[in-house]
VMD Tcl script that draws the C-alpha trace (Angstrom):
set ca {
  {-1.66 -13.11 4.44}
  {-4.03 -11.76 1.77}
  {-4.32 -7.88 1.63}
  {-7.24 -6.79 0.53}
  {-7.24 -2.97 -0.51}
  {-8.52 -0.26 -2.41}
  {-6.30 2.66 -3.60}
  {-7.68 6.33 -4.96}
  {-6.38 9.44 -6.32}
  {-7.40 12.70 -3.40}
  {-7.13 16.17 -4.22}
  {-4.03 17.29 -1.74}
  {-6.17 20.52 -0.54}
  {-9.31 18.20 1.03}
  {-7.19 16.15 2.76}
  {-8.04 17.91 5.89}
  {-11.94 17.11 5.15}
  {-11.00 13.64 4.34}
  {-8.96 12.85 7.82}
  {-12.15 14.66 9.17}
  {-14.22 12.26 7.70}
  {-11.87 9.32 8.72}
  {-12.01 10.15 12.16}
  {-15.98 10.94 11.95}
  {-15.83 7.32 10.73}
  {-14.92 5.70 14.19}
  {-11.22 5.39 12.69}
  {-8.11 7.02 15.08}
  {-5.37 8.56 14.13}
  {-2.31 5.49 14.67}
  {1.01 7.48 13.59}
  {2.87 9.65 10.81}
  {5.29 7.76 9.12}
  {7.65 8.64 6.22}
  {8.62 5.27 4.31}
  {11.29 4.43 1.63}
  {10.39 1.51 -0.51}
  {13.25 0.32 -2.52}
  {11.69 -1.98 -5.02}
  {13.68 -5.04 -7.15}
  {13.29 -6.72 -10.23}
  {14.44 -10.97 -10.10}
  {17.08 -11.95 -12.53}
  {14.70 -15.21 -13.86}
  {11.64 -12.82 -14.88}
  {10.16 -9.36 -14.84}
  {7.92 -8.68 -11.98}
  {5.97 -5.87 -14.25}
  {5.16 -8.71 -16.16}
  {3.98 -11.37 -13.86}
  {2.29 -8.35 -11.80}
  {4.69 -9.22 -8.63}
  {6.84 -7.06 -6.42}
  {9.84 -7.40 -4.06}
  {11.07 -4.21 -1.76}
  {12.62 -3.42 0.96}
  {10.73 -0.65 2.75}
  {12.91 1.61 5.32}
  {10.00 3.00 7.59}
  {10.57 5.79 10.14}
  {8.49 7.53 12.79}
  {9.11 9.68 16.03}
  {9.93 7.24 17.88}
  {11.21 4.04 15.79}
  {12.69 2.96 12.75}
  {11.57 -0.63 11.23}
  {12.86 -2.14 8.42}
  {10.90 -4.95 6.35}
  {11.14 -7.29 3.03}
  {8.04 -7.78 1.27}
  {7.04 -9.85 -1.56}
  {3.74 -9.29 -3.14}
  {1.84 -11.77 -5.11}
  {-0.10 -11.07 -8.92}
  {-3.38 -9.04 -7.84}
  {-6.27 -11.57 -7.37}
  {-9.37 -10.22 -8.99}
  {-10.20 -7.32 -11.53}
  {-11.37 -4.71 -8.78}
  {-9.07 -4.21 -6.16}
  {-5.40 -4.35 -5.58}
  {-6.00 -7.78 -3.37}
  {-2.88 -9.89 -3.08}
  {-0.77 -12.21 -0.76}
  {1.79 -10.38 1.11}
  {4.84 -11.87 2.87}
  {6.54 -9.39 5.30}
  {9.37 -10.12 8.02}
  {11.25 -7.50 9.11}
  {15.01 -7.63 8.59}
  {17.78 -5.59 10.66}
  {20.12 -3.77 8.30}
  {18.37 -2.36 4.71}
  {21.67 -2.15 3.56}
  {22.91 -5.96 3.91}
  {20.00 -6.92 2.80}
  {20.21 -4.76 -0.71}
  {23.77 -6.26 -0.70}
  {22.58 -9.99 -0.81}
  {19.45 -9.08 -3.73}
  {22.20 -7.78 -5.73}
  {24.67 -10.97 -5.14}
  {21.74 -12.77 -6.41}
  {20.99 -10.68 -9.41}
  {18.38 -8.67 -8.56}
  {18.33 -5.31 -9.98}
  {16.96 -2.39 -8.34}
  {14.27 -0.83 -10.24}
  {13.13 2.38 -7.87}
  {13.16 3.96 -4.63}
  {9.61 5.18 -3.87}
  {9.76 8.14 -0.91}
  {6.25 9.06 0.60}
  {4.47 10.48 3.97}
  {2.05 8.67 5.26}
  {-0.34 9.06 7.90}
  {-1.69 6.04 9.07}
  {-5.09 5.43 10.79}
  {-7.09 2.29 12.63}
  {-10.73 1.62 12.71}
  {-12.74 0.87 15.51}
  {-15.95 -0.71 16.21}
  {-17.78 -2.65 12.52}
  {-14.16 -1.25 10.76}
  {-11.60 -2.66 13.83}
  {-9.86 -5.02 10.91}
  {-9.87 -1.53 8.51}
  {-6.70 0.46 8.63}
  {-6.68 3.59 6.47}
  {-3.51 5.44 4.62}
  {-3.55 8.71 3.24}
  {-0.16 9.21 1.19}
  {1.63 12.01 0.09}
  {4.49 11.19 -2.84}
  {6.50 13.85 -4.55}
  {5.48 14.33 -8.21}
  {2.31 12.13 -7.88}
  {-0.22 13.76 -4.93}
  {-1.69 12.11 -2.62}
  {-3.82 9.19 -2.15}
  {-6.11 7.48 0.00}
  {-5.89 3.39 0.78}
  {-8.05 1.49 2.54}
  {-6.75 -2.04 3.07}
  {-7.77 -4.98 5.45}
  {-5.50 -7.91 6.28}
  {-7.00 -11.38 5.88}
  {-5.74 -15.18 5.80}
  {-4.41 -16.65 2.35}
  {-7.37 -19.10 2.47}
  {-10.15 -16.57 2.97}
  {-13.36 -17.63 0.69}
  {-13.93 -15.92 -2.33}
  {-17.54 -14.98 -0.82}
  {-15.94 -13.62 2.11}
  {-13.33 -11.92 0.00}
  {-16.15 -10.26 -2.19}
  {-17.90 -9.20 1.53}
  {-14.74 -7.23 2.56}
  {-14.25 -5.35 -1.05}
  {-18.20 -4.38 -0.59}
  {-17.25 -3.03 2.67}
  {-14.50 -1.60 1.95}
  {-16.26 0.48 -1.10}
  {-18.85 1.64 0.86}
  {-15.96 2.63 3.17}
  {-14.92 4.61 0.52}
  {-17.91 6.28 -0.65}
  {-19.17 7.09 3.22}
  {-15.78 9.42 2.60}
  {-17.02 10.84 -0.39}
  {-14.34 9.04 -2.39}
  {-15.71 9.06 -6.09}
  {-15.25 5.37 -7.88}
  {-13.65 6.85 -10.93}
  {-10.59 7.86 -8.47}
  {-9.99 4.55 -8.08}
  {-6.89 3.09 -9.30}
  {-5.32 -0.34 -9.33}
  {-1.51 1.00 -9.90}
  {1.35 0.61 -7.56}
  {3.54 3.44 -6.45}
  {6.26 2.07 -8.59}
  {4.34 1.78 -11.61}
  {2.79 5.23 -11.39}
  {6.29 6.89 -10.75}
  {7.52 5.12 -13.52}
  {4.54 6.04 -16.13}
  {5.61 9.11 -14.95}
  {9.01 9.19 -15.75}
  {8.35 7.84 -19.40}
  {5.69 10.70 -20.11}
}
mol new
graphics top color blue
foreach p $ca { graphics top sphere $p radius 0.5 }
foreach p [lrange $ca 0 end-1] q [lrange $ca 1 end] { graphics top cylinder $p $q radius 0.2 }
display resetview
């Protein structure tokens, strides 16, 4: 699967106006979730190098818990934060950290956040929205749509140009834009 997404910096007191907009937007409101991604380094290179990452990501609602391993992929192009994803959900977090470390992986960070998720309907039914809150970093927007690994590049550049003007129909400047991870924010944090 290739995920094709957009992430921006939103100022935590217009979030309100912002899941107005969303919903004004033919999107609908899906579920809260809160979500712990424990992220891993490999023992045969350094995934902040080769622009890869490996987690496991703990994610709990109201009514379920699901727990999935994800590897991403380098980012594709120069814009977005478009990579292949592999995902299959897994049954105990816990074994599961017990077998990366038996292999040498090294856990790098744990990355806690809130997350309400939302679905488009109608000319966005392949859109689903995120806004994120994280502790000691704000919150944040992400607009992402879910396409096969051998999509066209043409029809690759068509989704990012929707999924901009996505972005500004919610008033979401371009200079909020930013192609970090999580991870690699928290940890710029943690070194300034």
């Amino acid at each position: 699967m290739l995920e094709i997404e957009f992430k921006a910096f939103v100022d935590t007191e217009s979030v309100q106006d912002l899941e107005k907009k969303i919903l004004a937007q033919n999107f609908c409101f899906v579920q809260m979730l809160e979500e712990s991604d424990h992220y891993y380094n490999a023992p045969d290179r350094n995934f902040a190098q080769s622009d890869e990452a490996l987690r496991i990501r703990e994610q709990r609602s109201e009514l379920s818990t699901q727990t999935m391993l994800t590897y991403k992929g380098a980012k594709v192009d120069p814009l977005s934060n478009t990579r292949v994803e592999v995902e299959t959900a897994i049954s105990n977090a816990a074994e599961m950290q017990e077998i990366l470390k038996s292999l040498g992986y090294k856990s790098v960070l744990t990355v806690e956040k809130k997350r309400r998720a939302y679905r488009g309907t109608a000319e966005f039914s392949q859109v689903n929205i995120c806004l994120d809150q994280l502790a000691g970093l704000g919150s944040f927007i992400e607009v992402e749509y879910c396409a096969e690994s051998d999509i066209s590049q043409k029809d690759g550049e068509s989704i990012r140009n929707r999924l901009l003007s996505l972005l500004d129909l919610l008033d979401i400047p371009r200079s909020e834009l930013t192609r970090k991870s999580y991870l690699e924010l928290l940890m710029e944090r943690a070194t300034s």
